[in-house]
C-alpha positions in Angstrom: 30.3 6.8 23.6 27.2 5.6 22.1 27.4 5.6 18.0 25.1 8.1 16.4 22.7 6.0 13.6 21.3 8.3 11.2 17.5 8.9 10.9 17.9 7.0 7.7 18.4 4.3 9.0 16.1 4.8 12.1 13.0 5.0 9.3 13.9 2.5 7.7 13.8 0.1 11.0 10.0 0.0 10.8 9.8 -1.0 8.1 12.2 -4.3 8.5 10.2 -5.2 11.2 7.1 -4.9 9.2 7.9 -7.4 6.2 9.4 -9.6 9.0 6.3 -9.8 10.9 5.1 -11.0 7.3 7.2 -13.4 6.7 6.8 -14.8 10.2 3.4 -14.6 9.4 4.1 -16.9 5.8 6.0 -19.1 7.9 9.1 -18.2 6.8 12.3 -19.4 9.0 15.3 -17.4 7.2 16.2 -15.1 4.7 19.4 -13.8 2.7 19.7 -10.2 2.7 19.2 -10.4 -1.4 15.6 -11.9 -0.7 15.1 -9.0 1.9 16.1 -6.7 -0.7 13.5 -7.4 -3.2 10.9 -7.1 -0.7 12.3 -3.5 0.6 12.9 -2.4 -2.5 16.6 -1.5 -0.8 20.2 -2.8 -2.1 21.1 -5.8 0.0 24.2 -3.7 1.3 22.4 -1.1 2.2 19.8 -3.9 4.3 23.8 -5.1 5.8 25.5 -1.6 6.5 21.9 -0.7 8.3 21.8 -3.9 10.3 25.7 -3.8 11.0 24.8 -0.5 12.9 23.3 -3.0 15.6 25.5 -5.7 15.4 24.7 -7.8 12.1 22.5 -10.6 13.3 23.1 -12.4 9.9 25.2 -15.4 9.1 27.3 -16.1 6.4 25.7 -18.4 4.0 22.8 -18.7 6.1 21.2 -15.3 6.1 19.2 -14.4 8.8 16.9 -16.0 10.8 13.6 -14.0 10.8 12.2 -14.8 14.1 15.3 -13.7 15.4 16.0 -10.8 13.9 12.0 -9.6 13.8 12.9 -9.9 18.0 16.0 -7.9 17.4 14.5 -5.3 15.4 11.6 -5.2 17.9 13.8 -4.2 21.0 15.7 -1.9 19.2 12.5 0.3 18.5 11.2 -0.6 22.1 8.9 -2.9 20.8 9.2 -5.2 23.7 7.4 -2.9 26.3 4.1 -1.7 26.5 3.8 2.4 25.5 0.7 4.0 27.1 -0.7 6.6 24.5 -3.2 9.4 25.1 -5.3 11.6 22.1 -5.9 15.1 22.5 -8.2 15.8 20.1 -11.4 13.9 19.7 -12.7 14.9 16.3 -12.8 12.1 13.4 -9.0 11.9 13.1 -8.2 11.2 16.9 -11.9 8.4 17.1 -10.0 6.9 14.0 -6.5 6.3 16.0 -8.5 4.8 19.0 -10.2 2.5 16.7 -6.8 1.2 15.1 -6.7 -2.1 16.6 -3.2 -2.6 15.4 -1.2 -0.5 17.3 -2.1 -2.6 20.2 -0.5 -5.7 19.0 2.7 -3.4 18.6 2.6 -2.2 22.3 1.0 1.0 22.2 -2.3 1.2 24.1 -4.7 4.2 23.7 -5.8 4.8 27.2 -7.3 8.1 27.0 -9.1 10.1 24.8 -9.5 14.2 25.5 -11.2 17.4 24.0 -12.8 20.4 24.7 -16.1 20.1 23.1 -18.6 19.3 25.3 -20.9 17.3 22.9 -18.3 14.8 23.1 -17.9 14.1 26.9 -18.8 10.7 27.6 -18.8 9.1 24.3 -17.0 6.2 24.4 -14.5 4.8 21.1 -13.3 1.4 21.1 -14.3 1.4 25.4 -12.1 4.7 25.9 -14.6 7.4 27.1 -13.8 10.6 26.1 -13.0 13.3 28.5 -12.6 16.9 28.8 -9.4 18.9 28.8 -9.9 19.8 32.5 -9.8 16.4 33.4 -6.2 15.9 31.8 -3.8 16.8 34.5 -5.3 14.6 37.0 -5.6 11.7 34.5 -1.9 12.0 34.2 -1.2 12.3 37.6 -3.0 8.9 38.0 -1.7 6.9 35.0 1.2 6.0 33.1 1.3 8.2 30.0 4.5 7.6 27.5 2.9 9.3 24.2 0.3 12.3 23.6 -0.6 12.4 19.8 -2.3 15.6 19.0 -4.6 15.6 16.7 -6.1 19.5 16.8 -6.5 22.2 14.7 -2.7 24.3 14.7 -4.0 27.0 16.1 -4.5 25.1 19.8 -1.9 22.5 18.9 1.7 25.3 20.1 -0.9 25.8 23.6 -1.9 22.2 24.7 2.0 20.6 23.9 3.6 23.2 26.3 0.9 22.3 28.9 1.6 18.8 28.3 4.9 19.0 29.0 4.8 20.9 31.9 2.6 18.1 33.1 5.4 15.7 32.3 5.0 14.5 28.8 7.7 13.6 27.1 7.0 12.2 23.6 4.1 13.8 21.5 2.9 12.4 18.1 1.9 15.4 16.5 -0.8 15.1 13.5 -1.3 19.4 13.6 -0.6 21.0 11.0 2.4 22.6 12.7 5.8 21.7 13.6 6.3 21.9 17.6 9.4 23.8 19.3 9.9 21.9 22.3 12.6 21.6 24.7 14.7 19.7 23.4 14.5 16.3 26.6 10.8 16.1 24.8 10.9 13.7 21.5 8.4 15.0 19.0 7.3 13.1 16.1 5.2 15.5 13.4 3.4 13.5 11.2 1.7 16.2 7.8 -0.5 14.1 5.7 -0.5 16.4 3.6 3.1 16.2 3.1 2.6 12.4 2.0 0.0 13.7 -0.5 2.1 16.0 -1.9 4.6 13.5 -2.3 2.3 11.3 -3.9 1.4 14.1 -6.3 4.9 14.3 -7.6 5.5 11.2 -8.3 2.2 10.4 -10.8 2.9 13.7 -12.0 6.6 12.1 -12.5 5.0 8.7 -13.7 2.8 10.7 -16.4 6.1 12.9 -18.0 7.3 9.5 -18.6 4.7 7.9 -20.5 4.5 10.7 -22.5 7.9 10.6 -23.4 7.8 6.9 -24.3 
């Protein structure tokens, strides 16, 4: 039986792979788990415990080698293969995902852009033309689609997910301002900026309480 790995841990996986890619980047060849730490802003047995979930990959007195493990880390998020990505949703927030050149060097390549205003049709971003929603099942029927993200307003967003995945999607990145109910064979990532903002709002609230009391 496979073990369960908490989504603690999973979110925190990204973000490994992140500071390794910058230390490959700095030319970096190893690193202890304390180093690690500092960088994570994580205890370095909590960096071990989450690692040991996957089988450790660190040596004792050595640390770990960050090519290695950034490789590691990389095929345990699926990394290592390429993850086609459509937008549905064509306004400034979806043009601004197809411009992010980034998420190609991770593997994920935008290969379609869709939307239901007309004005749009044709337009290209980043060499992806936008097309309309018509266009979509036969778009998937000819192509490889892993991810949708949907970037719509939430009162579309419940409407076009169940059409996508009774055209076969089965992951959906969801930037509406709604949380999707899905089957549960489709993986659904809801991502609320706002939520982030709100956050964010806490803590220099938080931050101003305690220069005052200083």
């Amino acid at each position: 039986m496979e073990k369960e790995i908490s989504q603690a841990v999973i979110r925190r996986m990204p973000r490994y792979y992140r500071y390794l890619g910058e230390l490959l980047d700095d030319g970096v060849e190893r690193i202890s788990s304390n180093e690690l730490s500092t960088r994570m802003r994580v205890t370095a047995s909590q960096i071990r415990q989450d690692l040991n979930n996957f089988g450790g990959f660190g040596q004792q007195g050595y640390g770990y080698n960050v090519k290695y493990l950034y490789d590691e880390i990389g095929k345990i998020l699926g990394m290592n293969q390429q993850h086609n990505i459509i937008i549905v949703g064509a306004g400034n927030l979806g043009q601004a995902l197809a411009n992010y050149i980034k998420f190609e060097k991770w593997g994920f390549v935008i290969i379609g852009l869709f939307d239901v205003n007309s004005a749009l049709k044709g337009i290209s971003v980043r060499g992806i033309k936008v097309r309309m929603m018509d266009e979509l099942e036969e778009f998937l029927k000819k192509n490889k689609v892993d991810i949708a993200a949907l970037t719509l307003p939430k009162e579309k967003a419940d409407e076009v997910a169940n059409e996508l995945v009774d055209f076969g999607i089965r992951a959906i990145w969801n930037f509406a301002h709604l949380d999707l109910e899905l089957p549960e064979h489709v993986v659904v990532e809801n991502v609320h900026l706002s939520d982030s903002l709100m956050q964010l709002s806490y803590n220099i609230e938080k931050t101003e309480k305690s220069k005052d009391k200083k």
